[in-house]
ChimeraX commands (.cxc) that place a marker at each C-alpha (Angstrom):
marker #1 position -68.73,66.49,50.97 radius 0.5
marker #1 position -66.01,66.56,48.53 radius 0.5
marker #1 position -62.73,67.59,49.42 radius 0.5
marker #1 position -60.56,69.53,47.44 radius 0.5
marker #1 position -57.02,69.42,46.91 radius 0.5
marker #1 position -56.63,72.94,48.82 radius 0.5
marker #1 position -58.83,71.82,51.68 radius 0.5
marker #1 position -56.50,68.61,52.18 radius 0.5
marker #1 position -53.34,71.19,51.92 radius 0.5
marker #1 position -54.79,73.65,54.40 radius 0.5
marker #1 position -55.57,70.76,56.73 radius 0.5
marker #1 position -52.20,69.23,56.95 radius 0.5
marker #1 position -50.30,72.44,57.63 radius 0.5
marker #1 position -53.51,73.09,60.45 radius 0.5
marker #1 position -52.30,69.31,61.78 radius 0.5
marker #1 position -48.20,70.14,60.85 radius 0.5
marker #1 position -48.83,73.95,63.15 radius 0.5
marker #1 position -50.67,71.76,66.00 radius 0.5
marker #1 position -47.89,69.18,66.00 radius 0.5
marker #1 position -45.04,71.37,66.20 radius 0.5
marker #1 position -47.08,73.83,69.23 radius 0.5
marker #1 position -46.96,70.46,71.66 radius 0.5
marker #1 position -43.54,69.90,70.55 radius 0.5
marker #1 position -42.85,73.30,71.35 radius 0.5
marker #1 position -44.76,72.61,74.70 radius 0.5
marker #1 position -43.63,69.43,75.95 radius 0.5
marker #1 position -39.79,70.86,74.93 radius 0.5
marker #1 position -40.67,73.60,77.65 radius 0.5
marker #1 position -42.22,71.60,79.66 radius 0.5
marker #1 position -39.73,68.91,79.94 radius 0.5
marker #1 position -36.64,72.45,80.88 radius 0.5
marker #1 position -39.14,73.25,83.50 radius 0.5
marker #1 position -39.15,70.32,85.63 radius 0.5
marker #1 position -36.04,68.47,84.27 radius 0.5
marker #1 position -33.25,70.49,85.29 radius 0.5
marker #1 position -30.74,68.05,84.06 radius 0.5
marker #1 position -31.80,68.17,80.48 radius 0.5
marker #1 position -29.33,69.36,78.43 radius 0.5
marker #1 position -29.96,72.74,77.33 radius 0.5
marker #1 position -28.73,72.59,73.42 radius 0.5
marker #1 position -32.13,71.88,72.90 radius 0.5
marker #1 position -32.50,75.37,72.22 radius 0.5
marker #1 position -30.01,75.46,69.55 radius 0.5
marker #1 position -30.95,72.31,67.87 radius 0.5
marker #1 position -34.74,73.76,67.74 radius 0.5
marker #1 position -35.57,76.87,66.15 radius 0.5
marker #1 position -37.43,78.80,63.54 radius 0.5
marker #1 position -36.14,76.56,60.30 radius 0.5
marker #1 position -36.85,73.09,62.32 radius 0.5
marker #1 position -40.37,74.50,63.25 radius 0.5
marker #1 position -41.01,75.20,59.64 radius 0.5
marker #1 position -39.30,71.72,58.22 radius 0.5
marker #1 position -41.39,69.84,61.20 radius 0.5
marker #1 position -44.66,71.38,60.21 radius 0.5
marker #1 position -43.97,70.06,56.40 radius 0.5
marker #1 position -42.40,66.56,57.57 radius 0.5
marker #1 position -44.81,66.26,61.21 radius 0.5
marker #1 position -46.01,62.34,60.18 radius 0.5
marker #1 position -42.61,61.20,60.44 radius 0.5
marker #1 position -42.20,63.26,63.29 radius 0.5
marker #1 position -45.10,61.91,64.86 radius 0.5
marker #1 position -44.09,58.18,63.99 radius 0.5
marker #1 position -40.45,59.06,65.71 radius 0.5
marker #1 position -42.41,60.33,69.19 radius 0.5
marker #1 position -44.48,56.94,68.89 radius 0.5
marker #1 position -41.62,54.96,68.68 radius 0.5
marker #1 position -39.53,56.69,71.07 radius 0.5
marker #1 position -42.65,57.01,73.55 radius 0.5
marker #1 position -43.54,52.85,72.80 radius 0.5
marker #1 position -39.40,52.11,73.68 radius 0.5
marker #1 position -39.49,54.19,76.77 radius 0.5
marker #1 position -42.90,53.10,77.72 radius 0.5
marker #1 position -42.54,49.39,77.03 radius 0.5
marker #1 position -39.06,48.79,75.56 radius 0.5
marker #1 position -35.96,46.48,76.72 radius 0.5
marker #1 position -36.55,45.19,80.17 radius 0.5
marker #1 position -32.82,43.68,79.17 radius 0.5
marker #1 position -30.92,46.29,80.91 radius 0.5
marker #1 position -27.41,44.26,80.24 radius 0.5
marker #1 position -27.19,46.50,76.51 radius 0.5
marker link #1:1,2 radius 0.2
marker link #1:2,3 radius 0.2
marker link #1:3,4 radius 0.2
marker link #1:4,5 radius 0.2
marker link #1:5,6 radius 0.2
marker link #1:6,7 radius 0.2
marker link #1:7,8 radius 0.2
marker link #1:8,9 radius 0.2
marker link #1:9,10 radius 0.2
marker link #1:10,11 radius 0.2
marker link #1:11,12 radius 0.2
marker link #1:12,13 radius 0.2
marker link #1:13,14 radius 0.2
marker link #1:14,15 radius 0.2
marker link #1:15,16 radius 0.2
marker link #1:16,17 radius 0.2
marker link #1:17,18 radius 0.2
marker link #1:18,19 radius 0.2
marker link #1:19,20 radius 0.2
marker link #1:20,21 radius 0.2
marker link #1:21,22 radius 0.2
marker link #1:22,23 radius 0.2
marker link #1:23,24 radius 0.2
marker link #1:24,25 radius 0.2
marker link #1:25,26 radius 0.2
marker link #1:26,27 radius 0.2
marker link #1:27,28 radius 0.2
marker link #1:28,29 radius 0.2
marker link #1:29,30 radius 0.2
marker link #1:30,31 radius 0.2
marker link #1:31,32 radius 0.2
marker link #1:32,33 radius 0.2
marker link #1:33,34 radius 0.2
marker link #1:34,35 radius 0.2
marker link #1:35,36 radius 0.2
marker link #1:36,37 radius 0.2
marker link #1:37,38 radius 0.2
marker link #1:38,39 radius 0.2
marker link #1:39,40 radius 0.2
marker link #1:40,41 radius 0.2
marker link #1:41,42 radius 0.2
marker link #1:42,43 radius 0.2
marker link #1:43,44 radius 0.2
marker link #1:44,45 radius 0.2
marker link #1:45,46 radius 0.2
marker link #1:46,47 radius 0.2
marker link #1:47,48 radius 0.2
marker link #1:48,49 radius 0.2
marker link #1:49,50 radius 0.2
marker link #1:50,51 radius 0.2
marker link #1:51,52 radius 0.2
marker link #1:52,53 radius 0.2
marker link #1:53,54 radius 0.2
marker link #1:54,55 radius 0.2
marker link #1:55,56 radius 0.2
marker link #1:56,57 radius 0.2
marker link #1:57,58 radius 0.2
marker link #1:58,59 radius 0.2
marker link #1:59,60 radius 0.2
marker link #1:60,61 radius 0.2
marker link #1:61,62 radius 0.2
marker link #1:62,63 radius 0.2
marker link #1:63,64 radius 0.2
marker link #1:64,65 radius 0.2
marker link #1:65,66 radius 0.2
marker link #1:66,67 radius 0.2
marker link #1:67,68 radius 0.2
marker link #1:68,69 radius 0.2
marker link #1:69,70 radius 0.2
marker link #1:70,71 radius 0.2
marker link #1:71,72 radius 0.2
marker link #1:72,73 radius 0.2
marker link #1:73,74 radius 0.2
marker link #1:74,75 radius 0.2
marker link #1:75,76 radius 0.2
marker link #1:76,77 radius 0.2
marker link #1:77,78 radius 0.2
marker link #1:78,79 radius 0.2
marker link #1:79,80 radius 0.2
view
């Protein structure tokens, strides 16, 4: 099957959309059952950041791997 340069386009955005929907849903996820969680998150996420994460969503996706890998299995050091 050969891909065209359209096809490719359409699937990114499709990937960029699905990206920023569970970053949309873990956001309200995490105000739901975190009550301390500070609640600029609101204000630092909205329509433009949506729009610049579907564009830019692989190095949003690398930052949530790295973040999720550090929390996960980062410093057991605690002295920092």
């Amino acid at each position: 099957m050969i891909w065209s340069i359209l096809n490719i386009i359409v699937i990114y955005l499709l990937l960029g959309c699905i990206f920023t929907l569970i970053v949309d849903w873990a956001t309200e996820h995490a105000k739901k059952h975190w009550k301390d969680l500070d609640q600029s998150i609101d204000d630092d996420w909205n329509d433009e950041s949506r729009m610049l994460a579907i564009l830019i969503w692989p190095i949003g996706l690398l930052f949530f791997v790295n973040g999720y890998i550090q929390s996960r299995f980062g410093n057991n050091n605690k002295n920092n």
